[in-house]
N, C-alpha and C positions, 0 to 999 in steps of 0.2 A: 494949555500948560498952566496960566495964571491960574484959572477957573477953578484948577484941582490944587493949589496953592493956599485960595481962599478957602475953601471945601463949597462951591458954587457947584462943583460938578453932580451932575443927575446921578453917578455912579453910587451903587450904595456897597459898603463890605462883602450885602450876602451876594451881588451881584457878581462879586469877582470869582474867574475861573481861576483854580490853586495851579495850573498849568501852564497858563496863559493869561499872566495879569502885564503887558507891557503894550504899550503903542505903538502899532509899527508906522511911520508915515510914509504918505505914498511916495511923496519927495525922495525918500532915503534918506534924510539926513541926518537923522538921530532915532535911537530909542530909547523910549523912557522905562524905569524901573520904579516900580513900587518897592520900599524892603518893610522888612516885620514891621514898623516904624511909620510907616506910611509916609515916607516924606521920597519924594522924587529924588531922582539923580538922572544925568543926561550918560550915556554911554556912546560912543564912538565906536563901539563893535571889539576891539580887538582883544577886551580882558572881557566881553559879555558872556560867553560862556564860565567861566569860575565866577559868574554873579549869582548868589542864593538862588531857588527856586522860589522867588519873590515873597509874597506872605505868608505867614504859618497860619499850614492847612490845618480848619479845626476837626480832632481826629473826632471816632466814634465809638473807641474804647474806655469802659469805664478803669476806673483804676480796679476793681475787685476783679474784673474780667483780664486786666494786664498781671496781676497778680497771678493769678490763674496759669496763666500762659506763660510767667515766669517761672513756676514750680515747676511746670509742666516741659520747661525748656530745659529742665534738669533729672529729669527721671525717664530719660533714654537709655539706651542695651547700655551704658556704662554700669548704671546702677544695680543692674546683676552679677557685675564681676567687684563687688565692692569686698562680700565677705571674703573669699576669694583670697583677694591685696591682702586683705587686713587679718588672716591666717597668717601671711610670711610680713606682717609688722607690726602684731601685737595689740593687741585689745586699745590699750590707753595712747600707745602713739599711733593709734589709727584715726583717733578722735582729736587729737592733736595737730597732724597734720589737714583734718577736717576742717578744721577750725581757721588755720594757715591758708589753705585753698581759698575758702570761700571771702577771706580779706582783697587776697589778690583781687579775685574776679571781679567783687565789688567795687574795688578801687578801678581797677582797669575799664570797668563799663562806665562807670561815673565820671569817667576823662571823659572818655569818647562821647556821653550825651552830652556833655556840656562844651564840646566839641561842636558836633552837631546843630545843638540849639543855636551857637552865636551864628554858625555858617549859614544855617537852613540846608543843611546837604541831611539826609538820612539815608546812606548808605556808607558802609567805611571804607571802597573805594572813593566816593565823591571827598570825603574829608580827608586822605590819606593824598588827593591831588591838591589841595589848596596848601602842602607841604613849602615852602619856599626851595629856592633851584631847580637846577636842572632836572636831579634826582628826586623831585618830589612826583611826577610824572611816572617814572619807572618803579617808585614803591604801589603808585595807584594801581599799574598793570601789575606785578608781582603780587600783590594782596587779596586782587579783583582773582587770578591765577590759583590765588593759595586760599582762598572760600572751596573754591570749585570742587578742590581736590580735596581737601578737610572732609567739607558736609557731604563732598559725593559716597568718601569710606562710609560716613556717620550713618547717610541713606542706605547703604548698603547694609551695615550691622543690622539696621531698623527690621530690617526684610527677613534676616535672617533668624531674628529673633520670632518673627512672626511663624515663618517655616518650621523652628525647632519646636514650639508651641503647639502647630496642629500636627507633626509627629506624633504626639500623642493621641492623636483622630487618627490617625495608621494612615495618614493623606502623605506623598511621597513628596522629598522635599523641593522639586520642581515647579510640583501641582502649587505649594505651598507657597512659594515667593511669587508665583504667578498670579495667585488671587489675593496678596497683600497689595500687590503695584497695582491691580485692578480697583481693590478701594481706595489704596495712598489717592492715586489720581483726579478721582472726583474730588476730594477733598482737599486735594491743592489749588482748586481755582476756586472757594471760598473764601471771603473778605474775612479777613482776621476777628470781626465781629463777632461770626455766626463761629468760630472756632473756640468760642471762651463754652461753651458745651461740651465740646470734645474734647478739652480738656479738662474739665471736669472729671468726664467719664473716666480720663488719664490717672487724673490723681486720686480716684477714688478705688479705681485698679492697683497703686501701686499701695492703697493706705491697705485693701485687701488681702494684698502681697503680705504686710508686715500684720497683719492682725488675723491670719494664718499662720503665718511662720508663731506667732506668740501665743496661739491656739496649742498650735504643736508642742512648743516648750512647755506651757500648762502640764499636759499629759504625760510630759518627758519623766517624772519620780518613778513612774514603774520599769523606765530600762534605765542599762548599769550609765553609771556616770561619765561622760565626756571631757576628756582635759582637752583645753589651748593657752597660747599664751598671754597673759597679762600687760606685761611690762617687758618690753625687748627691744633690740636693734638690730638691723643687718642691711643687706641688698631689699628684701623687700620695701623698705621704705619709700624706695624711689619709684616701686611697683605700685605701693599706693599711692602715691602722687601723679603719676599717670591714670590711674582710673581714675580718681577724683576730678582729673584736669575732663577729662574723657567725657563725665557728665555734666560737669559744672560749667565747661566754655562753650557760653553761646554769642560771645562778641560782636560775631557775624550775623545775627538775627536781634540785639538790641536795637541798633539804631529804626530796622525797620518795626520794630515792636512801640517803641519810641515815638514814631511818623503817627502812627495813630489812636493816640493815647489821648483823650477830653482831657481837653484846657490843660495841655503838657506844660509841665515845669520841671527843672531838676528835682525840688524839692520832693515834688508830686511823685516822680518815677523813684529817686532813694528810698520813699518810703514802701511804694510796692516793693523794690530790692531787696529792702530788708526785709519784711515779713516775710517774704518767699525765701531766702535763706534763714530764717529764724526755723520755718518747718523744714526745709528740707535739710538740717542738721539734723534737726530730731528723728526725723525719718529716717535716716542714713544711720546714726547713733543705734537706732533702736535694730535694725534691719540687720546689722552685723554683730552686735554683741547676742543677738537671738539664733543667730542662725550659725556663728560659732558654737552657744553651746548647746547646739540641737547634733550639729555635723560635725565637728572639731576643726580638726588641722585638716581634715579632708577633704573640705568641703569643693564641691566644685565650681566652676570659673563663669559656670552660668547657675546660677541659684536654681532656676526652674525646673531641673534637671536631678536637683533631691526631691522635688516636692513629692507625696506619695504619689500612687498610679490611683488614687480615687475622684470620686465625681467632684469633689471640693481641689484637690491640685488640680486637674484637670482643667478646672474651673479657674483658677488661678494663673493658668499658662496663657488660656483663652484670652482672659482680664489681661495680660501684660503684653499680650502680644496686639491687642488693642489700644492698649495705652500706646506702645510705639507711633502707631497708625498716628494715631492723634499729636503726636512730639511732628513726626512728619513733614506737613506743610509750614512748620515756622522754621524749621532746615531750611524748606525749600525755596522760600519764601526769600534766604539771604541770599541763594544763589540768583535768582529773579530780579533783585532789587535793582543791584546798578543797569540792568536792560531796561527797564523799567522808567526809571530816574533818565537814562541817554535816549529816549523813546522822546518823554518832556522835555527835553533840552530840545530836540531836533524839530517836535511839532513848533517849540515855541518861537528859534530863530526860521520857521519855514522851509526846512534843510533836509535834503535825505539825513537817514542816519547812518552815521558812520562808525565803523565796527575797525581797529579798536577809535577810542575818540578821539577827535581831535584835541589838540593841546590851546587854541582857542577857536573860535567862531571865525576867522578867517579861515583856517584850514577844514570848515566845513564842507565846503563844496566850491570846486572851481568854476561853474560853471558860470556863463555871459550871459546880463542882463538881456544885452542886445542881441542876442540869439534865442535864446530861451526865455518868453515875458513869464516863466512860471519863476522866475529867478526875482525876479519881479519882488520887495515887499508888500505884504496883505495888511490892507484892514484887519483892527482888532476884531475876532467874532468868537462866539463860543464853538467850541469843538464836540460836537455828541459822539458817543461811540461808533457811530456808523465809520466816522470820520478817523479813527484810530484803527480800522479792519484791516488798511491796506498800506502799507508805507515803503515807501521807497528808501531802498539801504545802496552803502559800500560796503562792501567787507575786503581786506586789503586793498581797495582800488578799483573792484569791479561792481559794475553797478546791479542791482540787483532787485527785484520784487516780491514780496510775499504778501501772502492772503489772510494772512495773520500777522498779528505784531510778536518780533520775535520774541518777548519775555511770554506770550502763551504758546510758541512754540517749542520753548524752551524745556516748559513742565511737563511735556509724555515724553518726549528724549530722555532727559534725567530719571524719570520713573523706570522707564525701559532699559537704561543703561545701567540702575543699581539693580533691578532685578535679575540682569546679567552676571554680575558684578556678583552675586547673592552664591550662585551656582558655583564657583569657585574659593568662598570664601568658608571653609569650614568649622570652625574652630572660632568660635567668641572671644576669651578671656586673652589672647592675643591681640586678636586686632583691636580690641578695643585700648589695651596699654597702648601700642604704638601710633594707634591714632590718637591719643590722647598727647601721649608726647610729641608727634609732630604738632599741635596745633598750640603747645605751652609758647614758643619762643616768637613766632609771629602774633596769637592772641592775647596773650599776655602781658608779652614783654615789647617787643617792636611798633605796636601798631598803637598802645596806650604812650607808649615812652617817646616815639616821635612826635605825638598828637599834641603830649605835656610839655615837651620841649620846645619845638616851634609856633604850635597854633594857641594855648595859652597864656594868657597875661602873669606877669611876678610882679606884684603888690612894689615891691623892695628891693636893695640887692642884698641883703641879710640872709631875704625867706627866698630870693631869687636864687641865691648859691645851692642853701637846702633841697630846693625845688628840682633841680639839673641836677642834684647827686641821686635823691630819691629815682629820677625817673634814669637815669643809667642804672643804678643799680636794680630797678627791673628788670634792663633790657640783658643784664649780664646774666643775675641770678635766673631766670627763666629760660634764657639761650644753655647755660649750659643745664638746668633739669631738661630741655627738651632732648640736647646729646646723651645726656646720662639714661632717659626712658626710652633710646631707640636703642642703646644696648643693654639694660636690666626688663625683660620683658616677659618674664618667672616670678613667680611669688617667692620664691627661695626660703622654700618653709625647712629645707636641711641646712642652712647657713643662719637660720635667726638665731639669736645671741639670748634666750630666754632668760631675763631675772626674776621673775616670779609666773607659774602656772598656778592655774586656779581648774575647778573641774565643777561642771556642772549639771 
């Protein structure tokens, strides 16, 4: 303990495992903690569990490559059903409330990283439990609960998009969700690294998408002229704030996008943030005032579905239904994370894993030293994958073994159960508003505004007061757009309130 005091010790930085940086002694009588900081602290066990996952792991994402994967984390099926919205809310409040969204999200991801950072948790159930009370517990289950079901729809739309796509290859739409989850799945157990490619290929599918659709328009002077509306208000507006929310919240895939980001900093990540909403405004901008005045007020609720029946839309459908593929695995990736993250916890106090978790490191496992010497603490040692193949679980109570670790059992279930999911979900431009709306009031509003409330610091009591009105008044205005998007879930292109048409 002095030795690593003086820095005497043989241990060097790179020596250290990001999973397993603590000393167990044989004795039992303490473990030591490394934090970001590198300075020791003694724990006694009963708060080690809500202790960081020791020092920040260095990731191996460049910023161009998170960049990437953040555009890319927003040009999912939502972004087909944009022109759609923005038929039943008007050309210029469509870009308005563009504008509106994309502050939220920004703001609400930049709580939770810097959230994240002070904790070392990157997963937003992990930092949704370092809540204070009783109830900070029950939002982490409730959260870890409302991922699932969010990105499970999101997966699902993914697939379907893929299906409506080769519909135009006369492949039936069965066949169709069957060999999307056949590629999604390889490609969900890729290190986020090798994915900054695939997402490429995403965003250069959807840049396709628009510079098609603006091909189109080119040619558009030799048929008759298309009116929509300009400037208007009604029910659709809240139509378009659910699709926007729809594409733009990826809350639940920050933090782990975040985990492996080179030489992460807030700073660092803001600025991917913005450049990736800086284009994907323009993108969305250009995408809907084009394909208004190609379609009008007509337009359908999945864009791909005007594109003509030639080898270039064709082409086109193929392109986006690929790009989805590629949005994918950083879905799936947030449902992964907290098994993932409770996997580290468990190898590191030596613990089965316990499904849901314990509330600290005592209630990780009852079992007697004196019965069982595997109860026993271990020497520090490195863990190689061999040693992650097999782990011993609880899940309510029962003790249990598997041959995999559950976060890669997790990824062909979820494949297999949105391709399910797929077969019954017919109709895009719906589900994607109501999914979008269910996910505004816990991503948006709940899960940024308790984060900003309890987990960070106020300067003042001045900026402290402002601070607690700003984050209530997220948690209200976003609770009630998500009530307002699960009952407006129509474009209400017979209700828009038109002040100015324009024809083009």
């Amino acid at each position: 303990f002095c030795s690593l005091l003086h820095g005497t010790s043989r241990w060097s930085r790179q020596d250290w495992s990001p999973a397993l940086m603590a000393e167990s002694r044989t004795d039992g009588t303490y473990v030591m903690v490394l934090t970001e900081e590198s300075s020791p602290r003694v724990s006694t066990g009963d708060n080690e569990l809500s202790a960081p996952l020791l020092t920040k792991d260095v990731g191996s994402v460049s910023a161009l490559a998170l960049t990437m994967n953040l555009v890319n984390a927003s040009l999912g099926s939502g972004a087909l059903s944009l022109p759609w919205a923005a038929a039943g809310a008007s050309m210029l409040a469509g870009v308005g409330i563009t504008l509106l969204v994309l502050v939220l999200n920004a703001l609400s991801n930049i709580i939770l990283v810097v959230a994240a950072e002070r904790l070392q948790v990157f997963d937003l159930g992990g930092v949704l439990g370092h809540l204070p009370g009783p109830w900070g517990r029950s939002l982490r289950l409730f959260f870890d609960a409302s991922i699932w079901f969010s990105v499970g729809l999101t997966l699902v739309g993914y697939l379907v998009v893929v299906a409506d796509a080769l519909e135009s290859w006369h492949l039936p739409k069965t066949y169709g969700l069957a060999l999307g989850a056949a590629v999604a799945l390889p490609l969900s157990f890729l290190e986020p690294k090798y994915l900054a490619f695939s997402s490429s290929l995403s965003v250069g599918a959807n840049v396709y998408l628009v510079g098609l659709i603006a091909v189109l328009f080119s040619y558009k002077r030799e048929e008759p002229p298309v009116e929509f509306c300009l400037v208007g208000y009604g029910p659709g507006l809240i139509t378009m704030c659910s699709a926007l929310m729809q594409s733009l919240i990826f809350q639940m895939c920050t933090l782990p996008m975040y985990e492996t980001l080179k030489d992460r900093s807030v700073k660092r990540f803001s600025a991917c943030l913005l450049s990736s909403f800086v284009f994907v405004f323009l993108l969305f901008a250009a995408l809907c005032f084009m394909s208004l005045s190609l379609y009008g007020s007509n337009v359908s609720s999945n864009i791909l579905q005007n594109l003509p029946q030639t080898p270039w839309g064709n082409f086109g459908r193929i392109a986006m239904g690929l790009s989805v593929l590629a949005v994918y695995p950083i879905y799936l990736e947030s449902m992964v994370a907290p098994l993932r993250h409770a996997e580290a916890r468990a190898l590191r106090h030596h613990k089965p894993l316990q499904l849901p978790s314990p509330a600290s490191s005592t209630g990780f496992d009852e079992c007697d030293a004196s019965r069982e010497p595997s109860c026993n603490s271990l020497p520090l040692r490195r863990l190689s994958s061999a040693h992650l193949e097999r782990i011993k679980m609880r899940v309510l109570g029962f003790r249990l073994w598997t041959p995999l670790r559950p976060s890669q059992l997790a990824v062909p279930l979820v494949v297999g159960a949105s391709a399910l999911g797929g077969t019954v979900a017919p109709h895009l431009g719906a589900c994607n508003i109501m999914n979008g709306a269910s996910q505004v009031a816990a991503m948006v509003g709940w899960a940024p505004g308790f984060t900003g409330l309890f987990l960070l610091d106020r300067p003042s009591a001045q900026l402290g007061l402002c601070w607690r009105g700003l984050m209530l008044l997220l948690i209200v205005f976003s609770t009630l757009m998500s009530v307002l998007g699960l009952l407006y879930t129509d474009n209400f292109i017979k209700e828009l309130h038109c002040m100015y048409f324009t024809q083009a």
